[in-house]
N, C-alpha and C positions, 0 to 999 in steps of 0.2 A: 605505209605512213610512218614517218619518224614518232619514237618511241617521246619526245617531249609534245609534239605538239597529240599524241593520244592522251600524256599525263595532263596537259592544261585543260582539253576539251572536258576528262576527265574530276578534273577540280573542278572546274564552271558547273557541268551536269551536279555535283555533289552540292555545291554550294548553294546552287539557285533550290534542293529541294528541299536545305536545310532552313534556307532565308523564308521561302514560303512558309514552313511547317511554321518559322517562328512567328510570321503576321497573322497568322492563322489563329497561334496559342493567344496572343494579344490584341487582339478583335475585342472593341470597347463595348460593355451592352449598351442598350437603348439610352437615352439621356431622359425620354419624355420630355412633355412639359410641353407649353407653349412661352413664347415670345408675351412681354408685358400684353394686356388688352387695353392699346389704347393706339387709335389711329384719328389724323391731325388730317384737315382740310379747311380752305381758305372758302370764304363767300362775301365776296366783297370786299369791306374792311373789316368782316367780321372773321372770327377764330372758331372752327367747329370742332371740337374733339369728340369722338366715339370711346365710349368707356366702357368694357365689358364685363358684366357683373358674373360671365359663368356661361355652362349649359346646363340643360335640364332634360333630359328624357321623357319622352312624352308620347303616351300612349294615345296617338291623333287620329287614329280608327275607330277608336273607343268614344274619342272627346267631339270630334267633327258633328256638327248635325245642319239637317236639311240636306243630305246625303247620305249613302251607304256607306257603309266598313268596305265592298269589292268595290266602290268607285274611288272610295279614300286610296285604296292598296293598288289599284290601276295607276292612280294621279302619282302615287309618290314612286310605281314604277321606273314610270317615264321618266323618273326625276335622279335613278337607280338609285333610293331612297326606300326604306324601308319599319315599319312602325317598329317598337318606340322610336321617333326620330329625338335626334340628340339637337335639341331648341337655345339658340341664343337667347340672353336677357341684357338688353343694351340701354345704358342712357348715354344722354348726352349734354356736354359741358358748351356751353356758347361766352366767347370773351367777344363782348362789345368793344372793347375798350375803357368804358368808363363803369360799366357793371361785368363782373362773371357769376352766368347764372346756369344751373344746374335742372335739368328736365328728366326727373326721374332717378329712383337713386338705388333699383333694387331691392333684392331683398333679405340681405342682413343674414341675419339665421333664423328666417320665416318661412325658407322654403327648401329644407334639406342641404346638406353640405356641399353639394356640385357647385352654390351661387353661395353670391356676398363678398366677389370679388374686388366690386366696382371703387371700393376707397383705396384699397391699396393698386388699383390703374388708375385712378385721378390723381397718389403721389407720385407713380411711376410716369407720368404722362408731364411733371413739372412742376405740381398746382397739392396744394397745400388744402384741408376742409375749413380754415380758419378767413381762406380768400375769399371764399362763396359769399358771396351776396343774398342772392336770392334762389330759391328753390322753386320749383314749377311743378306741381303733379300732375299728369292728361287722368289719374284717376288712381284709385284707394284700394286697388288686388294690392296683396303682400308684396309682390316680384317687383311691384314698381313704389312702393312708401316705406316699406320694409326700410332699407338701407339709411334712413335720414335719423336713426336712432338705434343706440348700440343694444347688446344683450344686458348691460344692466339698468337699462330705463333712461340713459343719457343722449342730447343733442350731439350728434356726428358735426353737423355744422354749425356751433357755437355764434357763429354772426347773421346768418340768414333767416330772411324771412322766407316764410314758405307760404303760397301763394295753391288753391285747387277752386274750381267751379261751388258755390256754395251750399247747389243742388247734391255734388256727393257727397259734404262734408255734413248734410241734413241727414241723407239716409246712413254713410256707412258709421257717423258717430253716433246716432242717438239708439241706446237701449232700448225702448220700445221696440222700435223696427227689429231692431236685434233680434228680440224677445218673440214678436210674428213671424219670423223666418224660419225656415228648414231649417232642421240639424244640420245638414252639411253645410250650411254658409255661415254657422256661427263662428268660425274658427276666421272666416274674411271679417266679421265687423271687429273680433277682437285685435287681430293683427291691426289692423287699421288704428283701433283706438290708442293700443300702445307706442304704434309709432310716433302717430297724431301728439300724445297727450303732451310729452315737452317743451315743445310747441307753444300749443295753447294755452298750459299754465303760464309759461313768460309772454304772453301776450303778443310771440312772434309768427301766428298764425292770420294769415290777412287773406280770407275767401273773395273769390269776384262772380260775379253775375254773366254767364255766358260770353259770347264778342266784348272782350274789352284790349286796349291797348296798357300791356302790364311795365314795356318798358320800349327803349325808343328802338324802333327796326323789332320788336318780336310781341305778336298781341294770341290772345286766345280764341279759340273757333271751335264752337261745341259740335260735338258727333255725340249725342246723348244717346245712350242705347245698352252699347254694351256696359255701361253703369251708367247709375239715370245723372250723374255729371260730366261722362267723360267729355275730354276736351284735347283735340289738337292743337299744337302754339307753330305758328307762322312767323319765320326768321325771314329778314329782308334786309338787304344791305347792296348798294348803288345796284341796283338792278337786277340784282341775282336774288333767288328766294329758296327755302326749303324747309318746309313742312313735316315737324316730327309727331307722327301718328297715334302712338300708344298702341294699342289693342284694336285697328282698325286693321292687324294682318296677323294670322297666327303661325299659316304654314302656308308658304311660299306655292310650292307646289301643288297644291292642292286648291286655295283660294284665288291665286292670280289666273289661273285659266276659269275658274267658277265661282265668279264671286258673291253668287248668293248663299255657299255653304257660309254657316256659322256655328257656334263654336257651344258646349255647354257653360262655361261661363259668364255668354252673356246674360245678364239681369233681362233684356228686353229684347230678344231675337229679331222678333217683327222691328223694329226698329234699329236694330245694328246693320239688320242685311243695308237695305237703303243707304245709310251712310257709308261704309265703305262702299259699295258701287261710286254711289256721287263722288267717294274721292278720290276714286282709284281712277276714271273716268276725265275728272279736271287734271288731274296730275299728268298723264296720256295726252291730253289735248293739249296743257301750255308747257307740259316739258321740264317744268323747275324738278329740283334737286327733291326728296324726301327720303326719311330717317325714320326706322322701324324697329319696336323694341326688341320684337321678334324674329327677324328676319337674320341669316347667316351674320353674325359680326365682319364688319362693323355696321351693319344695315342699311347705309346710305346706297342709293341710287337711284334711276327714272325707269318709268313705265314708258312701255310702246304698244299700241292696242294691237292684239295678236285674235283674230277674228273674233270670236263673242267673249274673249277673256283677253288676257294681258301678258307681256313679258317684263318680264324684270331686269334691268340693263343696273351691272352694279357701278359706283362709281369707277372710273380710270384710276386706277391708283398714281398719285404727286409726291416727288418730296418737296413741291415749292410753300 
């Protein structure tokens, strides 16, 4: 072999294991992090944004009931899911066009540092706390009233009215109840009171009475149980619909194939089971879209009945 073309091979071999060694030396760490929380879909001539308040680890073994800890740990198996599962906390932003109204807002710094996302993904997402109009609660745990008022006792949303079933704002505001309640649910009516109070002293607190229609294409629809207010809001627009839940889904895995587990949190068991069945069941039969505070972000997608329980079909992801 001619002595230059040994020295070229020679160089090449040298060079490529010097070039290696140096991609090697400058190998970036991890970045972390995710991507803003906030994902955008159309419903008619309506504007849905999913706005991510966070995760939250959640010991659903423990929390699950009207089941076992080995049925929980089988369910989330299947799901290659494992307790604590690491749980979304989702609202969502709806632009009508002529109102933008807000369902649900988090939970601020009411439930540990993982959440209290969701304001700074509602500026990252386009939208300003000064545009909100109106605020919607499906019901008064921290994770979801928390966020509508800061850590030093101020309105997050300066212009909105806020809007909840008037049956929750009976029990989880009034002191008395408070005062009959377990130790461990005192720290749910205080949360509540403090987010609430803002609000209510400027007079921009406006309760409604179960089914009502709060604004045009989105009315209320109570599932009272798992708080003796809660309430789902029904979005409609030319013929498309989607139904954002609240707390009528806690862990995917586990409830959509059995949906009479329930959860410690709720206030009323016997009466939450039934309402999620009925909704998770109408939802399966006609098909529309639903929005779940709980569910992996950004929570929107349909049911399909998957023999005595359900599957979960997430939305298609759009950039339209």
């Amino acid at each position: 072999m001619p002595r230059t073309l040994q020295a070229l091979r020679h160089w090449f071999a040298v060079t490529a294991l010097l070039f290696g060694a140096s991609l090697a030396h400058a190998a970036a760490p991890p970045a972390k992090g995710q991507a803003p929380g906030w994902y955008r879909m159309t419903l008619g001539a309506f504007e849905v944004t999913a706005l991510s308040d966070g995760t939250v680890d959640l010991p659903v073994d423990k929390l699950l009931t009207n089941t076992t800890p080995a049925r929980v740990q089988a369910a989330l198996a299947r799901a290659y899911l494992k307790a604590p599962v690491e749980t979304s906390v989702n609202g969502y932003l709806i632009n009508t066009g002529s109102r933008l109204v807000l369902i649900d807002a988090g939970a601020s710094g009411l439930f540990g540092p993982t959440l209290g996302k969701l304001l700074s993904n509602l500026k990252a997402s386009g939208y300003t706390p000064e545009q909100v109009d109106e605020i919607y609660i499906t019901h008064m745990h921290a994770d979801h009233v928390g966020g509508i008022t800061s850590t030093d006792g101020k309105a997050v949303f300066p212009n909105a009215i806020l809007r909840a079933d008037k049956k929750e704002a009976g029990f989880w505001l009034d002191p008395a109840t408070m005062d009959r309640s377990p130790d461990a649910m005192k720290d749910f009516f205080r949360g509540a009171m403090v987010s609430m109070k803002p609000y209510v002293d400027a007079g921009r607190f406006k309760p409604f009475d179960g089914d009502t229609e709060l604004a045009p294409g989105i009315k209320s629809f109570a599932t009272h149980g798992h708080t003796p207010g809660h309430v789902a809001y029904v979005v409609e627009s030319q013929g498309q619909k989607l139904v954002v839940w609240g707390d009528l889904m806690h862990v995917a895995a586990v409830q959509f194939p059995d949906p009479s587990v329930t959860i410690q949190y709720d206030v009323d068991p016997k009466a939450a089971a039934p309402q999620r069945k009925k909704a998770y069941a109408d939802a399966a039969a006609v098909g529309y879209y639903v929005a779940v505070a709980h569910v992996a972000f950004p929570g929107i997608g349909q049911l399909r009945r998957d023999g005595r329980g359900y599957r979960w079909l997430p939305a298609n992801y759009s950039t339209k």
